[in-house]
C-alpha positions in Angstrom: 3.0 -13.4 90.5 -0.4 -12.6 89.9 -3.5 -12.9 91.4 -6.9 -13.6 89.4 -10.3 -12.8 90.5 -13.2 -14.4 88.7 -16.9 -13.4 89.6 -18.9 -16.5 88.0 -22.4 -18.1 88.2 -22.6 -20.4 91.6 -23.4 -23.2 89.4 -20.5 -22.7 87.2 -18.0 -24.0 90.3 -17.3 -26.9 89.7 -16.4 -26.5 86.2 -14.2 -24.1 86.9 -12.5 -25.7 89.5 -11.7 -28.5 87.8 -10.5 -26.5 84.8 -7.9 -24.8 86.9 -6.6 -27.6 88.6 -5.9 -29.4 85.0 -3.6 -26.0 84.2 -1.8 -26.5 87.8 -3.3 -24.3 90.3 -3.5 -25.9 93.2 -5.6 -23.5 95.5 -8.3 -20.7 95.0 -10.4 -18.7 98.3 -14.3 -18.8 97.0 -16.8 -16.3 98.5 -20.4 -16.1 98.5 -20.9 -12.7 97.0 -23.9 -10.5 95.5 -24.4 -7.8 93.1 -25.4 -6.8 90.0 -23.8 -5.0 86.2 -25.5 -5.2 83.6 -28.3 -7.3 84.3 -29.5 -5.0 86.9 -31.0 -7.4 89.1 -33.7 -10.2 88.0 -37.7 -11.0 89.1 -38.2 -13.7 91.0 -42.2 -15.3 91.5 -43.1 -16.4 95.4 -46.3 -17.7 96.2 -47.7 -15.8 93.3 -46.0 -12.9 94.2 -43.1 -11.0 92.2 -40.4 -9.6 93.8 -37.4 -7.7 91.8 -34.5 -8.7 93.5 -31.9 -6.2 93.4 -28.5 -7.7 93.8 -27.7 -11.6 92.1 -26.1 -14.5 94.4 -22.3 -15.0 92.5 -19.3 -16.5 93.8 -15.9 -14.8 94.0 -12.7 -17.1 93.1 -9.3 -15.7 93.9 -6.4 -17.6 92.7 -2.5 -16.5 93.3 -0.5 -18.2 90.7 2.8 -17.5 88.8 3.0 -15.0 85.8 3.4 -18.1 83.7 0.0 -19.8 84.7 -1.7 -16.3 84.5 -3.1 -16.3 80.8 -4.1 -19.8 81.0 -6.0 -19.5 83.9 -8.2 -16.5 82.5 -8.7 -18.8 79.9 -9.4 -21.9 81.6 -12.3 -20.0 83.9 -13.5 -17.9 80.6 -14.1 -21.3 79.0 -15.2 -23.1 81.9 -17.7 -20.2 83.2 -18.9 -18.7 79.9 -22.1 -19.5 78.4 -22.2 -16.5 76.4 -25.3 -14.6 78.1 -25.2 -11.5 80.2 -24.4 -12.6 83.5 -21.8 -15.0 83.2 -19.3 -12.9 84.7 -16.0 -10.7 85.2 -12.4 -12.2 85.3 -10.0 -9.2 87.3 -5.7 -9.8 87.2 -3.3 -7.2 89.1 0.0 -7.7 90.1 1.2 -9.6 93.3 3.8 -8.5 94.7 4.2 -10.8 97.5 3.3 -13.9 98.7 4.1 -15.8 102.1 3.5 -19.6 103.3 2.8 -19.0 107.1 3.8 -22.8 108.2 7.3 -22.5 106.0 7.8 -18.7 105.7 8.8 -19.7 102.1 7.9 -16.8 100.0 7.3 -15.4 96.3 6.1 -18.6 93.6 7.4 -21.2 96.0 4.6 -19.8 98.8 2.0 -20.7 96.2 
């Protein structure tokens, strides 16, 4: 099992979500998070005024699926999410090592 973590552009959800359901996976967590790489932060105008803001609004998808679902869903959000401009994002995969439906107590791939 593996567990992929996506950092993407809020507006690039939906995209993305329906991308990885057409591959099979059938859940991801989403967070509001903020922060900043390479970009290092972006002006913003208010009432005239300009601010800097420091850390960009992103979302966080996490997704557990099977090791045979892994490469295609780093593909599926890379295509989904990318735009090919400096912000789009960071895609993260590590090694689960185990998972467990709560309601069942099934475990492993059949807990995803």
């Amino acid at each position: 099992m593996k567990m992929v973590m996506a950092i993407i552009q809020p507006f690039k959800l939906d995209a993305v979500r329906e991308a990885l359901g057409s591959i099979g996976v059938q859940g991801m967590t989403v967070s509001e998070v903020k922060g900043y790489g390479r970009q290092k932060g972006q002006t913003e105008i208010y009432r005239g005024a300009e601010y800097q803001i420091h850390y960009v609004p992103k979302l966080k998808l996490e997704a557990a699926v099977d090791d045979a679902t892994a490469e295609r869903a780093v593909e599926a959000i890379r295509s989904a999410a990318g735009q090919n401009k400096i912000g789009d994002g960071k895609i993260f995969v590590w090694d689960l090592s185990e998972a467990m439906r709560i309601r069942t107590g099934e475990t492993g791939d059949d807990a995803l």
